[in-house]
N, C-alpha and C positions, 0 to 999 in steps of 0.2 A: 694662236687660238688656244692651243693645247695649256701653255701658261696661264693663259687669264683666267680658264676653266678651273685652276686647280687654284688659283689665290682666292679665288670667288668662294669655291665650295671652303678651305680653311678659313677663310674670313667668317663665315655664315656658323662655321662649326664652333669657332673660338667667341662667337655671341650668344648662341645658345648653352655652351658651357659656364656663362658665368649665370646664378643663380640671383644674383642681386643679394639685400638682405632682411634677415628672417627676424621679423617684431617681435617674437615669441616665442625665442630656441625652446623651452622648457616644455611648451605646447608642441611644436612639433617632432621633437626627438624628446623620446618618451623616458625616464628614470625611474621605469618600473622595475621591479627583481623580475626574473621570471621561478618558475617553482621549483622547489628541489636547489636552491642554488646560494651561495653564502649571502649573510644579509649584516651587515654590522649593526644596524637598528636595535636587533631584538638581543639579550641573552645569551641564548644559544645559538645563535648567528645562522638559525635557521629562516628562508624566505614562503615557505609553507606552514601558515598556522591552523591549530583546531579550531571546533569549531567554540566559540563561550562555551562555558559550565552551563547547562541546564537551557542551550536551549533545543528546540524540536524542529526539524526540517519540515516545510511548505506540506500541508496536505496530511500529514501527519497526526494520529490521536497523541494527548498529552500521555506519558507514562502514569501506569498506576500506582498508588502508593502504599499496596496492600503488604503486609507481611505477613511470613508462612506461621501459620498458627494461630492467626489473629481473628478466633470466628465473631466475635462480636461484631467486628469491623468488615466480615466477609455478607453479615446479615443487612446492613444497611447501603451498602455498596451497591451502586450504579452506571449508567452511562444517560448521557445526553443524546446517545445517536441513534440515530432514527433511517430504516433502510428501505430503498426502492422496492420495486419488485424483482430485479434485475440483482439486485443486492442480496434477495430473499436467497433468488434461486441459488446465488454463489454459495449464501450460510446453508442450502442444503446439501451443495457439492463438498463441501468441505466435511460435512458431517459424514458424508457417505465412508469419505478416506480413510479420517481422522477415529471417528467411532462407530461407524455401523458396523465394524467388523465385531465387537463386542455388543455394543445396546441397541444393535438391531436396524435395520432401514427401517423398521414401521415401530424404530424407540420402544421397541417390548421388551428389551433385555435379552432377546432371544440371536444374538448374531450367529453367524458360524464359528466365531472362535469359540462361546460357550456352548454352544449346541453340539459342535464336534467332543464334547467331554471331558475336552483337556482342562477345563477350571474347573473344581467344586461350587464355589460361590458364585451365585447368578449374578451379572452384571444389574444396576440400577436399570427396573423400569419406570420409564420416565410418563407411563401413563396410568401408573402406578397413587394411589391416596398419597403416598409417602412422599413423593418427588412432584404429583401434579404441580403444587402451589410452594414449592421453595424455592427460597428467594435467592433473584438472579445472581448475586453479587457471590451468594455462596457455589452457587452452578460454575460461576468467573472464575470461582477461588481455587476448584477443582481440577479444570483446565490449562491452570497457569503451575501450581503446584502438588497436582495429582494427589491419590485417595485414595488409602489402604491400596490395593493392588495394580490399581490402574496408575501410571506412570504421567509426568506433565509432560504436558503440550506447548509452553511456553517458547519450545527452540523453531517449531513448527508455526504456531499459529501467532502473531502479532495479534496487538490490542485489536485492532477490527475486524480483526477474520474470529477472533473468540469470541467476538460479541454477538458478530456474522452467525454463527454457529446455535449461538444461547437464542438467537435472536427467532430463528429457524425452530428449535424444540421449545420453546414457550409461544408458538403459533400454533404448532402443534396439540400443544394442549390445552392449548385456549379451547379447540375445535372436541376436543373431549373432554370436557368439568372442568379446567382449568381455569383461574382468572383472563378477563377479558387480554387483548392482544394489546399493545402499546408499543410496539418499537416498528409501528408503518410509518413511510416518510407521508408526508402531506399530498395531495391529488396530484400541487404543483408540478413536486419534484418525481414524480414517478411521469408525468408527462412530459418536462425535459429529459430525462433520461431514457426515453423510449424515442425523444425527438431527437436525441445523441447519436443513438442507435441507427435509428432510419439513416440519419446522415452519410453514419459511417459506411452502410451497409448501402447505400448508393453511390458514394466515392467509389466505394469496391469494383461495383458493376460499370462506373463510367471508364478506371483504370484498366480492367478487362477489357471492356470494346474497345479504346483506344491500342489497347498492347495487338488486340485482333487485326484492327486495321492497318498498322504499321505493319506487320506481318505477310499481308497480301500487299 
């Protein structure tokens, strides 16, 4: 008994080890490089490449094409984007970091860093005849390249957190003599973007009371 038990199971064993044959080797054992690893294909016989010349990752604003010095080209200079109110708030968080330490939280020029006396020259008030109505592209140009003593912001702030930013002090001054406001998103997109929110903000509380009850 003890014999037949064991031809049986190597019998059984030596039929499942044959695999039969594969229609598709190429399909199923793959001839991929994997990354970081030699490639004879390419040149430099590297299996990680860049990515094209010129282009922009998913989600991403196009790069601007502005150059330092270029005011003409800072005067007519724009943006296509347009921000939630969720958006608004972030261009006023940024502004708080970024520059109300010099032009102020309420954009009067009057921050703590000139107000403590260490500069002579008042920072831009930006509710100011001078600054109400000039134009964004030149506000863009300042923050990417900085302006007589104020330093760029170009390492800190991406294309749409400077816009974020300009986007926030021309709402501002829309509300005091300034030209009307233009960079609200549509009803639409401020009501998915608060529909985003809810969501996310009830995922939260469903993963909490679940984490609760696993607990007890």
């Amino acid at each position: 008994m003890i014999g037949f038990g064991m031809a049986a199971c190597i019998q059984n064993g030596d039929k499942h080890r044959d695999p039969g044959k594969t229609y598709a080797p190429d399909m199923v054992y793959s001839r991929a490089y994997d990354a970081y690893t030699h490639n004879p294909i390419f040149a430099d016989s590297q299996s990680s490449r860049l990515p094209v010349a010129g282009t922009v990752a998913r989600g991403r604003e196009l790069p601007d094409h502005l150059k330092e010095g270029d005011t003409t080209a800072y005067k007519a200079f724009t943006t296509t984007l347009r921000f939630t109110e969720q958006e608004m708030k972030e261009g006023k968080r940024l502004y708080d970091i970024y520059c109300g330490i010099c032009h102020g939280q309420k954009l009067d020029g009057q921050g703590p860093l000139y107000a403590s006396g260490k500069y002579a020259a008042m920072p831009a008030n930006f509710k100011d005849g001078k600054y109400l109505n000039m134009p964004e592209g030149v506000m863009y140009a300042a923050v990417k390249f900085g302006k007589n003593a104020m330093g760029a912001y170009a390492a800190q702030l991406d294309v749409k957190q400077r816009w974020q930013v300009i986007a926030y002090i021309k709402k501002v001054q829309s509300e005091n003599g300034g030209a009307p406001f233009k960079f609200a998103a549509s009803a639409d997109a401020n009501k998915t973007a608060e529909g985003d929110k809810a969501a996310t903000d009830s995922a939260k509380v469903q993963g909490k009371e679940q984490m609760s009850v696993a607990a007890h």
